[in-house]
N, C-alpha and C positions, 0 to 999 in steps of 0.2 A: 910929498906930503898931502898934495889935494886927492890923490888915489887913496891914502890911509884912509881918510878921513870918510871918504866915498864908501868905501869897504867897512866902515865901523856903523855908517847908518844904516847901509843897506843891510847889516849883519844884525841891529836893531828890528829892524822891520819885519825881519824874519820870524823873530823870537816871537814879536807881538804879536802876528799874524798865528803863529802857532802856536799861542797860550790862548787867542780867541776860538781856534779851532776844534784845541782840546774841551777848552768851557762847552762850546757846543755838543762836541762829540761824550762828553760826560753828562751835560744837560738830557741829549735823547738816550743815552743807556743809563740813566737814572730813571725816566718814563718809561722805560720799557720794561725795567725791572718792576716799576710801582702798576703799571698794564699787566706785567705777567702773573701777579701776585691777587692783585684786583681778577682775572678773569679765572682763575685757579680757585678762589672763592666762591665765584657767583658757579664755574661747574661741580664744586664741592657740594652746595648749595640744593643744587639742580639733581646733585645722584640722592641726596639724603630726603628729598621732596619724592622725588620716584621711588626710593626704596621704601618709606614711610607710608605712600600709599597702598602700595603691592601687598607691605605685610598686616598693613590693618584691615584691607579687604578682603583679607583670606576671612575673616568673622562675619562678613557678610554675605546674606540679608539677614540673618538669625539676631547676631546683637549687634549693634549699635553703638551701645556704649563701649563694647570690648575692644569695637575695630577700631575707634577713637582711642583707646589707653593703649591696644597694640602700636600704633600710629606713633605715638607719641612714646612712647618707648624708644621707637627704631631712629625716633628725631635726637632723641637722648646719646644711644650709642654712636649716633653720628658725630657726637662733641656739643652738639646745638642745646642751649639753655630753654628752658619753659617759655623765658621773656621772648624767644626769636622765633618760637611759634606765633603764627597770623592770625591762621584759622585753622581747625579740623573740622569739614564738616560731612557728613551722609546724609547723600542727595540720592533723588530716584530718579532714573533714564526710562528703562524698559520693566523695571521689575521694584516694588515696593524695597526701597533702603538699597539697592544694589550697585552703589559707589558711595567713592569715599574721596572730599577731595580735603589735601592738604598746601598751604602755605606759609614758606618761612621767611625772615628776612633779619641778613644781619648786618653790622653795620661797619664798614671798612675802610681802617686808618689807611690814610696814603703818607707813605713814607719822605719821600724825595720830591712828593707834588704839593708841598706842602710850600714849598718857595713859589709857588703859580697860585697862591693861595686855596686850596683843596685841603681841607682839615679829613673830612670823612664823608663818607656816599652809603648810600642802602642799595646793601645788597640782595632782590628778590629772587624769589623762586617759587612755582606751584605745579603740582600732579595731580593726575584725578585717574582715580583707578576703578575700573568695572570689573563686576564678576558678573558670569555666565555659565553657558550652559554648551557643551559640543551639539549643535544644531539637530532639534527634535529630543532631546534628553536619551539615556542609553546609561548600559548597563556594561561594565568595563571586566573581560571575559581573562582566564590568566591562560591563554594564546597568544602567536605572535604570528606576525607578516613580516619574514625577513627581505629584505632591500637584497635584491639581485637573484633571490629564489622563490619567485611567488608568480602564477599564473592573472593575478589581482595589478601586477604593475608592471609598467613597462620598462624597458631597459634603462633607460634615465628614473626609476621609481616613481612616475607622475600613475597615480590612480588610472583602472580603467572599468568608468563606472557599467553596471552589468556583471561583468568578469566571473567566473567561480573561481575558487581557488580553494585549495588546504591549509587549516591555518595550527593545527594538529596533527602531523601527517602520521599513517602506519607506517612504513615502511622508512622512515628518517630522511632527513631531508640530505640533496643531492651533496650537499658539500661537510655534510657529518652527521654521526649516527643519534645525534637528537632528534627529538618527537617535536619538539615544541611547545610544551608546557612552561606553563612558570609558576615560578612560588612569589605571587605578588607581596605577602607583607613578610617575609623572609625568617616564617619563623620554624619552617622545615615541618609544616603540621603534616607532609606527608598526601596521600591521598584522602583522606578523609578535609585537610583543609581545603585541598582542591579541589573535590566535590561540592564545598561546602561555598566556594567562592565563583564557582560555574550557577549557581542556584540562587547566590542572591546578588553576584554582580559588583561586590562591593569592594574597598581597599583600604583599612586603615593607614596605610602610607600615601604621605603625598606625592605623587608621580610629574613629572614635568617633561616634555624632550628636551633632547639636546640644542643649546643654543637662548632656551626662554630665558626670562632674567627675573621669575619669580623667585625674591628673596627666602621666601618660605620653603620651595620647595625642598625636599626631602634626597631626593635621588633622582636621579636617570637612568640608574643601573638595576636591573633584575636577573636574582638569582634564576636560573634555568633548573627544575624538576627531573628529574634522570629516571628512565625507564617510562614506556607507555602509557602508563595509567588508565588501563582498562576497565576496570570496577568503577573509578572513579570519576571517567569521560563517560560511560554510558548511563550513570546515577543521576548523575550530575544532571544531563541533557533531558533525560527522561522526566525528571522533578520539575525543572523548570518549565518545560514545554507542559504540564499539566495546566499550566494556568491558561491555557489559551483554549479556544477562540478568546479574543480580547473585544468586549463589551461594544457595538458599534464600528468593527472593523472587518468582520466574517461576513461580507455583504453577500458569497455566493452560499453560504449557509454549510461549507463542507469542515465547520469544526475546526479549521488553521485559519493561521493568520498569515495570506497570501504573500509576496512579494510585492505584487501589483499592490495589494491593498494597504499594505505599510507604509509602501514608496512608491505612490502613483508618478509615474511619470510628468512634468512640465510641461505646461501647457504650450509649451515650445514644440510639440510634437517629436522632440529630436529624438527620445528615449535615454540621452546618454545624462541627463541630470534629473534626478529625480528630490521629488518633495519629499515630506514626512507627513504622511494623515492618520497614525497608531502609536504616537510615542510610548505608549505606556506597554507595547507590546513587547512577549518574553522572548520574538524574535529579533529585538532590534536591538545592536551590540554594539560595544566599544573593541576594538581589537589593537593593541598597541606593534608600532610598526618599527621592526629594530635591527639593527647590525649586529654583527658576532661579536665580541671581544676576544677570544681566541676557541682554538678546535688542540684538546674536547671541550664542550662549551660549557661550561660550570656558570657563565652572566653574560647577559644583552645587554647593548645600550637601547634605548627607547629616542628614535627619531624622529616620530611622529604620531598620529593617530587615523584607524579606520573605523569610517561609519559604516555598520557592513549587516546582511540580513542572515543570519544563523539557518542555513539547510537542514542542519540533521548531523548527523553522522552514521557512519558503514562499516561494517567489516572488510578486509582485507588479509590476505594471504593468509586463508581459513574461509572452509564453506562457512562458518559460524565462531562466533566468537566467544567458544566455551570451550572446558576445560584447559582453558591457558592456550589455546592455539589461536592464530589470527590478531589482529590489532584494530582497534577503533580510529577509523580517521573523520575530523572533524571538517567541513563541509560549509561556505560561507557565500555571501556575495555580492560585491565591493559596491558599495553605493557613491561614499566622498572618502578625502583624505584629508587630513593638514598638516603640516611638518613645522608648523612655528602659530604664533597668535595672532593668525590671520581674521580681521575679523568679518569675511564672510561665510567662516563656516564655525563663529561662533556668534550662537543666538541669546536673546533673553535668559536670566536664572530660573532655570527647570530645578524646584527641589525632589524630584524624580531621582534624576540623572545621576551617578557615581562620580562622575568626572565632572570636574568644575575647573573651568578656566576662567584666570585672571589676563588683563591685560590694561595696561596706560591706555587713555583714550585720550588725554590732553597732557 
């Protein structure tokens, strides 16, 4: 009888120890579910503050008012109300109006922490986004520097400033019978758009590499131009370079706009990093730096970008490049690279420049 009896409290004790154990173990996964819902907010919170900057800086410096209702737009598709906007403001760093910062904040029921008395908590978040300029301003050329065929880079693709390279070759490049062109806004205008986009540098498409997280951006992909476009590389090159000497940069008076004089070397003596003292010049380029997508190549991806000084271009295989014999090859020389939004080699907003880079700064 005294064993029953032993056995029936001890069998008690059991129970209560493991209905307090349960309480607990449901107490912390009841926290942890009201933690994981709470922190799944404030990063909700946190992407729709970053993306709300990114896309309303793309309007600046020019409006103000735009990049604020773009802003605020992108807060909108996020799910976020008017009321859980903070602020949206355009602030100036380096360049009149050239960020944009935004903050939200909303305000988050706790479920199960509500017996710890926790009704609700504010949830913050804030970004500030700057636009710029690819370092020295520059003129964005529809050539390419492919990653793994280019005299310009080395076998891991890290820039090698100096370098010549081809970035239009005559003869196609070693791993397929492409030139190298592109059709930056991809509306197949042919050699006349090509021409027309060697000359003044421009791109109505928003360009981005691979990897940036500019919500605006448009593509990373460009369509590749088929056949050498000879008319259209020697046109092209010839118009543009008419504009030089460029005003205060032809210091030895021979009518170009040097290499040296463009991209004076660092007063580091080293030679291998060079300044910018001619941004406005017709030799200073944008070259977009890309991988294949497949062979034959019909589109590139864009993985990065080169700052590069325009040589010229040449005939090849042909005393002369008339009567349809020979090919034009185009002629560069690598100054910087960047392959993401690094921001030492993006400066101040040049409204020169073609290419405009956005990035988060806070």
């Amino acid at each position: 009888m005294t064993t029953r009896a032993n056995g029936g409290r001890e069998g008690g004790q059991t129970l209560l120890i493991f209905v307090l154990a349960l309480t607990v173990l449901l107490g912390f996964t009841a926290m942890a579910i009201d933690l994981g819902l709470f922190f799944q907010d404030r990063r909700h919170l946190q992407n729709t503050a970053d993306a709300a900057a990114l896309a309303g800086v793309a309007e600046l410096p020019k409006k103000p008012a735009a990049a604020k209702a773009k802003a605020a737009e992108w807060v909108a598709k996020h799910g976020l109300s008017s009321s859980e906007i903070k602020t949206i403001q355009v602030r100036t760093i380096d360049y009149p109006n050239d960020t944009l910062y935004v903050e939200v904040e909303r305000q988050f029921d706790w479920i199960f922490g509500r017996v710890l008395g926790k009704t609700s908590s504010a949830v913050p978040a804030s970004a500030a986004a700057q636009v710029g300029s690819l370092s020295g301003g520059s003129d964005l050329m529809p050539w390419a520097i492919v990653l793994g065929d280019s005299d310009c880079l080395d076998s891991t693709g890290v820039q090698i400033p100096g370098a010549d390279c081809s970035v239009k070759v005559g003869a196609g490049l070693s791993v397929t019978g492409w030139y190298g062109a592109l059709d930056l806004d991809e509306n197949g205008g042919g050699s006349s758009e090509y021409d027309s986009n060697i000359v003044d540098g421009s791109s109505e498409t928003f360009y981005c590499a691979r990897g940036q997280t500019d919500p605006e951006c448009e593509t990373t992909d460009v369509y590749a131009l088929s056949g050498n476009k000879v008319g259209g590389t020697g046109d092209g090159i010839n118009t543009r370079l008419r504009a030089e000497p460029t005003s205060g940069c032809d210091t030895n008076s021979n009518g170009i706009d040097d290499f040296s004089e463009v991209f004076p070397a660092n007063a580091d003596g080293t030679g291998s990093n060079f300044g910018v003292a001619c941004p406005d010049s017709p030799r200073l380029i944008i070259v977009p730096i890309v991988t294949l997508t497949g062979v034959p190549v019909h589109s590139v991806t864009i993985e990065g970008w080169a700052l590069a000084y325009l040589d010229g271009y040449a005939c090849v295989g042909a005393t002369s490049c008339s009567g349809g014999k020979g090919h034009w090859e185009v002629k560069v020389t690598m100054v910087d690279a960047v392959y993401s939004e690094a921001a030492g080699f993006i400066g101040a907003f040049n409204p020169l420049s073609a290419v405009k880079a956005r990035r988060l700064i806070e």
